[in-house]
Backbone as a chain_set.jsonl record, in Angstrom:
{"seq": "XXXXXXXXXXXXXXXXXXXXXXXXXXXXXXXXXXXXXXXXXXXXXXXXXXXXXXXXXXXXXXXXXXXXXXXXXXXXXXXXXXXXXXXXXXXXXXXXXXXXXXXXXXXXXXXXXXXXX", "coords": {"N": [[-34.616, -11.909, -47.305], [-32.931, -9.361, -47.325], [-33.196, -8.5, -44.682], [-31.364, -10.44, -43.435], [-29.068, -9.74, -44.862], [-28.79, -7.408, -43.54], [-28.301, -7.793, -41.108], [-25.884, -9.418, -41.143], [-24.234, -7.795, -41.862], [-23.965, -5.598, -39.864], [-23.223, -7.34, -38.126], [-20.843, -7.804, -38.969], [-19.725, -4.959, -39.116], [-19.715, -4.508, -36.356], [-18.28, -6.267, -35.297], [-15.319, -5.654, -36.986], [-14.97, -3.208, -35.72], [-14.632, -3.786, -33.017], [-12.38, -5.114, -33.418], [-10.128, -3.827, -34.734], [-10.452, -1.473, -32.1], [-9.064, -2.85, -30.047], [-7.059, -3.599, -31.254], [-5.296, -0.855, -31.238], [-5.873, -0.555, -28.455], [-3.918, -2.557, -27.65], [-1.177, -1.392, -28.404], [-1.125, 1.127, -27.142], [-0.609, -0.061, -24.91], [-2.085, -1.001, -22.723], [-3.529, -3.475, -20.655], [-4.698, -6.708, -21.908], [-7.532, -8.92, -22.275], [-6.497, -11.398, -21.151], [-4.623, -10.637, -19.296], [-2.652, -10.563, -16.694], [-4.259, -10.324, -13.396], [-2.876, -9.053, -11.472], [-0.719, -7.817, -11.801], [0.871, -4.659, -11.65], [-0.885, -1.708, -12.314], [0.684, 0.376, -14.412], [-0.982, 3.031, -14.876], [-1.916, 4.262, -12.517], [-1.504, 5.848, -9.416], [0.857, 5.428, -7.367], [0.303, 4.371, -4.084], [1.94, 4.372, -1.937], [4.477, 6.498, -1.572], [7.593, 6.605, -1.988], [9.765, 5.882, 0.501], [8.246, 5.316, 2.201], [6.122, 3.238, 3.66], [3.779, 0.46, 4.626], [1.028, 2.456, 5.898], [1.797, 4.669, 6.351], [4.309, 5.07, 7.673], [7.737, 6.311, 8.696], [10.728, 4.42, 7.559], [13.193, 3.579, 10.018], [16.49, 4.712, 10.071], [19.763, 5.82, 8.878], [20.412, 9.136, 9.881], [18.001, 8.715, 10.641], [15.348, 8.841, 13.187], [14.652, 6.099, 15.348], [12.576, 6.079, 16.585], [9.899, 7.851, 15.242], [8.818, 11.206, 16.652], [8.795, 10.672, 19.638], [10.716, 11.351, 22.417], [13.797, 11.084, 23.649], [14.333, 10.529, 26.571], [11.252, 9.563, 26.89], [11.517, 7.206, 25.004], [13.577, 6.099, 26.73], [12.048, 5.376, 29.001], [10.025, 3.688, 27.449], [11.689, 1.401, 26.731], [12.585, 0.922, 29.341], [9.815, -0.164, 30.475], [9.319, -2.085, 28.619], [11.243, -3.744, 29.229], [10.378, -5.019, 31.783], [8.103, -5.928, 31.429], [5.95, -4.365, 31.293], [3.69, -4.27, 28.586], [1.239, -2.729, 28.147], [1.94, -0.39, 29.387], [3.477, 0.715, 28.323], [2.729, 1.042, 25.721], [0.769, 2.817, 26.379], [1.909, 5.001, 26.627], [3.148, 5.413, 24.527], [1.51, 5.918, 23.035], [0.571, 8.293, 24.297], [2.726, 10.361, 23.547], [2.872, 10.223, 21.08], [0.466, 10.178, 19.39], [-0.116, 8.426, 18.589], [-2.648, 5.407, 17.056], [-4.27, 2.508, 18.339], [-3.319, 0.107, 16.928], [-0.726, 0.511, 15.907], [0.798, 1.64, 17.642], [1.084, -0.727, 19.096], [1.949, -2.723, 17.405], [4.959, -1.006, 17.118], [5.387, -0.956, 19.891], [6.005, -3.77, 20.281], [7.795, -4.465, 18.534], [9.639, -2.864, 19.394], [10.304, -4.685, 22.177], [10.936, -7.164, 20.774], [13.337, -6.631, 19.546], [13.355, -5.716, 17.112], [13.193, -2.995, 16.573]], "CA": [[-33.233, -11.914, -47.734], [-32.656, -8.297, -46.861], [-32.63, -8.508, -43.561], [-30.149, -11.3, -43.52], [-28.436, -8.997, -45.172], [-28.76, -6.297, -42.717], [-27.893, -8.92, -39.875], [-24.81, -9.839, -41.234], [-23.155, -5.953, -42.231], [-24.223, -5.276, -38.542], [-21.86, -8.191, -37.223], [-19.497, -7.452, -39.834], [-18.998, -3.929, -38.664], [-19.119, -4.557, -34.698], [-16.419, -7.119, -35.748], [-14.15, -4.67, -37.277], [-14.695, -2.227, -34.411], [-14.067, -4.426, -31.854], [-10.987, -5.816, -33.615], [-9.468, -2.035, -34.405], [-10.083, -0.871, -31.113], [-8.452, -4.004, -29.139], [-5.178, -3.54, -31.592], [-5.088, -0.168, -30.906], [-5.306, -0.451, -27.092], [-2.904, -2.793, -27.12], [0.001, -0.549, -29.065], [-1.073, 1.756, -26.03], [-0.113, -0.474, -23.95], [-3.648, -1.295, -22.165], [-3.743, -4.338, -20.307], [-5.847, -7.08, -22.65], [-8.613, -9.819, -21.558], [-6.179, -12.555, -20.754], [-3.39, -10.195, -18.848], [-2.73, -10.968, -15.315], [-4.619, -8.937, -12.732], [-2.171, -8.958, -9.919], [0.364, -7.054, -11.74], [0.491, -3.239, -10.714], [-1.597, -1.147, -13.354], [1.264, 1.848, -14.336], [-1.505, 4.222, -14.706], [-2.669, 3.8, -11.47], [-0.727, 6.093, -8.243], [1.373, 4.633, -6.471], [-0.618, 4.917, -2.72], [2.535, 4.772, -1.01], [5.449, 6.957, -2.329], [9.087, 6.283, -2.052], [10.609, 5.75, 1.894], [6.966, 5.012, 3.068], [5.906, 1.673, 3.798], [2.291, 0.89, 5.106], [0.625, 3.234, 6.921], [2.744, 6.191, 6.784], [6.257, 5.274, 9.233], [9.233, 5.715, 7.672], [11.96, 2.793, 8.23], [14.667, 4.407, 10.61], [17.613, 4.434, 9.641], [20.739, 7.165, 8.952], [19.788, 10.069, 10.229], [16.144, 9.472, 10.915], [15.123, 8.712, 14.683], [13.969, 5.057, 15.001], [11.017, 6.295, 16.895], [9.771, 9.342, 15.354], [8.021, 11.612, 17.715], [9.456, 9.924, 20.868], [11.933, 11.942, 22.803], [15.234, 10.215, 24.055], [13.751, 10.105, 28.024], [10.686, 8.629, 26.676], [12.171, 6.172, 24.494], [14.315, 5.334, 27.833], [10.97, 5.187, 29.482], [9.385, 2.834, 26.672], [12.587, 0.328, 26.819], [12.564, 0.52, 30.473], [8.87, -0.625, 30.775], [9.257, -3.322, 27.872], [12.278, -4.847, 30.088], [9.786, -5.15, 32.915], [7.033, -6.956, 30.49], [4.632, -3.853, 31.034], [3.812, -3.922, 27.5], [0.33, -2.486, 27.971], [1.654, 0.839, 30.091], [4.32, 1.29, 26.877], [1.629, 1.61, 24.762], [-0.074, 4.165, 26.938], [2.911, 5.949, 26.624], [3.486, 5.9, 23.297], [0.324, 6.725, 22.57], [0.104, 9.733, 24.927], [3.677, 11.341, 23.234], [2.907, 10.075, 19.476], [-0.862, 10.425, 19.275], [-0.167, 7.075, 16.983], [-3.404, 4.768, 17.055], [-3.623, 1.533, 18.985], [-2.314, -0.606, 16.484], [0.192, 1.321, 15.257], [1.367, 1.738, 19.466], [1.054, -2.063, 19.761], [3.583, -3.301, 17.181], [6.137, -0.1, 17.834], [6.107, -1.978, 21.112], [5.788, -5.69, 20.188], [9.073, -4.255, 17.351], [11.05, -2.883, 20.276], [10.309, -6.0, 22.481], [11.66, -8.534, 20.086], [14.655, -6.563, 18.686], [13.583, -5.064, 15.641], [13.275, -1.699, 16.131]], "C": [[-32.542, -10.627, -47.317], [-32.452, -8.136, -45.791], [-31.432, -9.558, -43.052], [-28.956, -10.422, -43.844], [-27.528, -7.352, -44.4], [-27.763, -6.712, -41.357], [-26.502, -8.53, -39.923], [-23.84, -8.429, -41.623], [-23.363, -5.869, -40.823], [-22.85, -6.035, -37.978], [-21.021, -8.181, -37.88], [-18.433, -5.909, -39.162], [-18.646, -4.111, -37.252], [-17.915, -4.886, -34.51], [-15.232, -6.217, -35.592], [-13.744, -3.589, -36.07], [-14.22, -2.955, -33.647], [-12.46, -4.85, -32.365], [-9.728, -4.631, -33.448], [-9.239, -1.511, -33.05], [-8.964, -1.889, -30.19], [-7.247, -3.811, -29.69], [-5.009, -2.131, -31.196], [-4.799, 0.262, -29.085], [-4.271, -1.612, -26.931], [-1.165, -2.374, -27.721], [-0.087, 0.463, -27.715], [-0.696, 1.067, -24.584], [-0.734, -0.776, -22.732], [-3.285, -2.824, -22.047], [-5.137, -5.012, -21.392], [-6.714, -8.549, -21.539], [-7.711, -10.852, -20.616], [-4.474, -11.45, -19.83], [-3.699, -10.106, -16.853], [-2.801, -9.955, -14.017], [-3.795, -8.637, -11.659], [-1.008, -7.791, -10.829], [-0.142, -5.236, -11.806], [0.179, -2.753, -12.394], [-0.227, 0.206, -13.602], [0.484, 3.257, -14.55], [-2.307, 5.082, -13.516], [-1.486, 4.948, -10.351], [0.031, 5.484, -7.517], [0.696, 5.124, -4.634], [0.172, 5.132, -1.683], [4.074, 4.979, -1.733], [6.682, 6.598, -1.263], [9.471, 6.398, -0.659], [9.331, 5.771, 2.16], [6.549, 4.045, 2.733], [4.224, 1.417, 4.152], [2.198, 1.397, 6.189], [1.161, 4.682, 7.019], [3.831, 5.95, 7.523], [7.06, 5.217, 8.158], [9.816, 4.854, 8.484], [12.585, 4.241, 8.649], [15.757, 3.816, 10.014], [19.048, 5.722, 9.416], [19.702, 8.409, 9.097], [18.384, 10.628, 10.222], [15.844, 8.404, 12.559], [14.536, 7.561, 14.21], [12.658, 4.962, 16.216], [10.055, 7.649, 16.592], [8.887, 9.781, 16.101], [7.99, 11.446, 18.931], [10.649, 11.011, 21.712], [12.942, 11.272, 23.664], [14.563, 9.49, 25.58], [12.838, 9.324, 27.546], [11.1, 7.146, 26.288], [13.128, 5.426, 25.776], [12.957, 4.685, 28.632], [10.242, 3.676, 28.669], [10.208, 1.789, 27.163], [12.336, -0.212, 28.538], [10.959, -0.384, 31.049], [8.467, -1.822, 29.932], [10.276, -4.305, 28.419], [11.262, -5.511, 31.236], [8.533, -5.734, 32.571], [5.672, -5.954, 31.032], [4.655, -3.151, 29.795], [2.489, -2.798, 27.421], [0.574, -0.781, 28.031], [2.782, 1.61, 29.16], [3.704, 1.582, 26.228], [0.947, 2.203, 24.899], [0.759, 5.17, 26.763], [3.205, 6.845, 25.359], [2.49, 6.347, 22.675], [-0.058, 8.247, 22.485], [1.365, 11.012, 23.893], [3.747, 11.524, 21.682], [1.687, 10.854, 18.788], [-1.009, 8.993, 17.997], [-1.827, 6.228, 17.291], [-2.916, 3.237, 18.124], [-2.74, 0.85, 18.302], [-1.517, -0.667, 16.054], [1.003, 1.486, 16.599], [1.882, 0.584, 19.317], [2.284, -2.689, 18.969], [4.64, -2.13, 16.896], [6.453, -0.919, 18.94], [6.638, -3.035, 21.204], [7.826, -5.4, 19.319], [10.231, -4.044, 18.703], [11.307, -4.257, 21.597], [10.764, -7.468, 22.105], [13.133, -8.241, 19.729], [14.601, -5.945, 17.544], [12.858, -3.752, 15.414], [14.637, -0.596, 17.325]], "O": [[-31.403, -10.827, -46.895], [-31.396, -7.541, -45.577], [-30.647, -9.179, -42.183], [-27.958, -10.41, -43.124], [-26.507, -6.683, -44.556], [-26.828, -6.109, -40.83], [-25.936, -7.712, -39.198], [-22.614, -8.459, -41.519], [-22.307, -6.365, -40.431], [-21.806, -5.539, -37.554], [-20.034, -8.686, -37.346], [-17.241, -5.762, -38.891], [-17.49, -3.929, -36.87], [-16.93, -4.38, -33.973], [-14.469, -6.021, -34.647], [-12.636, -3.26, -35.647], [-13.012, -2.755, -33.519], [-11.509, -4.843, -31.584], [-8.841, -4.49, -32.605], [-8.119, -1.126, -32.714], [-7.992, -1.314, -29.701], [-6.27, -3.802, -28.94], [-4.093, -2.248, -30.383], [-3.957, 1.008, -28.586], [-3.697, -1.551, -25.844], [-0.169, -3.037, -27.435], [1.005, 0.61, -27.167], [-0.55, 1.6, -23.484], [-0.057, -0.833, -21.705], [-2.838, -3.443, -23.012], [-6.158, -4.392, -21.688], [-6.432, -8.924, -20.401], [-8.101, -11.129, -19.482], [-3.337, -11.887, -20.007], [-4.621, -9.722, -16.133], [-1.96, -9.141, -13.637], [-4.227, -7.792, -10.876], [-0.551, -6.887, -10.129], [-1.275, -4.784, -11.975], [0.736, -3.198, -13.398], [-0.311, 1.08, -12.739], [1.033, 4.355, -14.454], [-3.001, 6.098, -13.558], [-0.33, 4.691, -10.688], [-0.63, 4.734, -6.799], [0.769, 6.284, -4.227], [-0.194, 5.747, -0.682], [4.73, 4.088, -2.274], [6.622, 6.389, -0.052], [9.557, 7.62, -0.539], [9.238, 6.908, 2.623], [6.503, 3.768, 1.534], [3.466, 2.343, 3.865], [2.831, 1.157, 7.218], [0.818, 5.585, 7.782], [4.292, 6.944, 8.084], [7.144, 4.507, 7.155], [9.6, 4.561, 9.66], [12.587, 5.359, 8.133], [15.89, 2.678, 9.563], [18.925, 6.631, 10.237], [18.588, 8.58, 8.6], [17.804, 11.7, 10.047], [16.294, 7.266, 12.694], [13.982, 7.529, 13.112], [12.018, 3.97, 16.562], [9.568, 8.348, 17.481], [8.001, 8.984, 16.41], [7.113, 12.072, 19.526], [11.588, 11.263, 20.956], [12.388, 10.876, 24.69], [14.342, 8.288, 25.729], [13.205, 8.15, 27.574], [11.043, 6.159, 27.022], [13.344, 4.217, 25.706], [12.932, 3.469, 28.824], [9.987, 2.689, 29.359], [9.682, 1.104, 28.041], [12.013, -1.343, 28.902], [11.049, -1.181, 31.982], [7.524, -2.536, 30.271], [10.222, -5.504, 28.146], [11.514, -6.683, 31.515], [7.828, -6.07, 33.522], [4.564, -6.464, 31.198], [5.187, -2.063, 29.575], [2.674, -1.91, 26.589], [-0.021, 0.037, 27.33], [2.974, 2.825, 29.21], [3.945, 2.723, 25.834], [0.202, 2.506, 23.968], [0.29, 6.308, 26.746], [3.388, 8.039, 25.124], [2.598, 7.17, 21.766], [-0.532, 9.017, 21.65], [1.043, 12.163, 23.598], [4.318, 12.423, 21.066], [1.749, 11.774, 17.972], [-1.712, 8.77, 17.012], [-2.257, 6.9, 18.229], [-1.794, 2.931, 18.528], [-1.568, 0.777, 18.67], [-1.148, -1.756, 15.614], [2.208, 1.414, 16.354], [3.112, 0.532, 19.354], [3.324, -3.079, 19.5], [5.449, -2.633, 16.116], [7.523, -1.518, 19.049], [7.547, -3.354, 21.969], [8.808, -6.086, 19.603], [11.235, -4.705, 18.968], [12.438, -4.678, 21.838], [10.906, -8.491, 22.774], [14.002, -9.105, 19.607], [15.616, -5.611, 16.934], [12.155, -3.44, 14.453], [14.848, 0.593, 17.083]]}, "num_chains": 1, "name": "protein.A"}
C-alpha cells in the first residue's frame, strides 16, 4: 500500500511541475507543443539584416550602383558581351573585377540578360 502511495505523490508532483512550468513559459511567450514551426522564432537573429537579401548583394537602387564593384567601362564591357550572347566570357569578367563566386557571376549575368538588373 505504501508504495502505491509513493507512486502516486511522484506523478502527482511531476504533474504539477510540468503544468507550472508550461504556464509559465507560455506568459513568456515560448512557443508551446502545438505552435507552428515555420513561423520565425523572435529570439532567434535575424541572418540577414535590413537592405540585404540572400547572400550578401544589396538591391540597387537610389544612389547605390546596380553592379557593385563593376566600373562603368566594365559594366559597358559586360552589356556589350551579353548583346553578343557571350554569356560565359561576361562571367569571366565579372568574376575577374568582382572576385564574386560562380554562381553569384552567373545570375548577375543571366539578371542583366533578361532585363532585371
Amino acid at each position: 500500500m505504501s508504495l502505491v502511495v509513493v507512486v502516486v505523490g511522484v506523478v502527482l508532483i511531476v504533474g504539477v511541475t510540468v503544468a507550472v512550468v508550461a504556464s509559465q513559459n507560455r506568459r513568456r511567450g515560448f512557443p508551446g507543443p502545438n505552435s507552428n514551426p515555420y513561423t520565425p522564432n523572435p529570439y532567434t537573429p535575424n541572418p540577414y539584416p535590413m537592405g540585404q537579401g540572400f547572400g550578401g548583394q544589396v538591391a540597387a537602387g537610389p544612389g547605390r550602383p546596380a553592379f557593385p564593384g563593376l566600373s562603368p567601362q566594365a559594366q559597358g564591357e559586360i552589356g556589350a558581351l551579353v548583346a553578343q550572347g557571350k554569356k560565359i566570357e561576361a562571367i569571366k569578367l565579372v568574376r575577374a573585377q568582382t572576385g564574386m563566386g560562380l554562381k553569384d557571376a552567373k545570375n548577375l549575368v543571366d539578371a542583366i540578360a533578361t532585363g532585371r538588373a
